[in-house]
C-alpha positions, 0 to 999 in steps of 0.5 A: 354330888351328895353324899349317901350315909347308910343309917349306922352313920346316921345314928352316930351322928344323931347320938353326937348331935345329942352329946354337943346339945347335952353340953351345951345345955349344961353350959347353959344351966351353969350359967344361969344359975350363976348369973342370977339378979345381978344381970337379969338380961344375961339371966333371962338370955341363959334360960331362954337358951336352955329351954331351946336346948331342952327342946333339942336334946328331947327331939334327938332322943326321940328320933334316936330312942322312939317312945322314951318320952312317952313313957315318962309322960305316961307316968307322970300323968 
């Protein structure tokens, strides 16, 4: 049996998707940053995930604000 989500609970779940990549991605500059030369294995693993969770957090703002990124790419050309 499946479950049918009517699309003001879809949104709400995008946005909190969003919000959890968000943290995530903070979490993981933290780390980065503060991981540095000292590990570079832990350094390169910390940037590869933030890059990961760049891609995810721009793919959820763009389903849940359409052409945001659009405009910035516009801008900056």
């Amino acid at each position: 049996m499946s479950d049918v989500v009517d699309s003001g609970e879809l949104l709400r779940r995008l946005q909190r998707a969003k919000t959890c990549a968000n943290e995530e991605l903070l979490a993981w500059r933290t780390l980065s940053q503060g991981v540095g030369a000292a590990d570079p294995a832990a350094a390169r693993d910390a940037h590869v995930r933030v890059l990961a969770y760049e891609t995810v957090v721009r793919v959820l703002d763009e389903i849940v604000t359409p052409g945001r990124h659009a405009e910035e790419r516009r801008s900056g050309e």
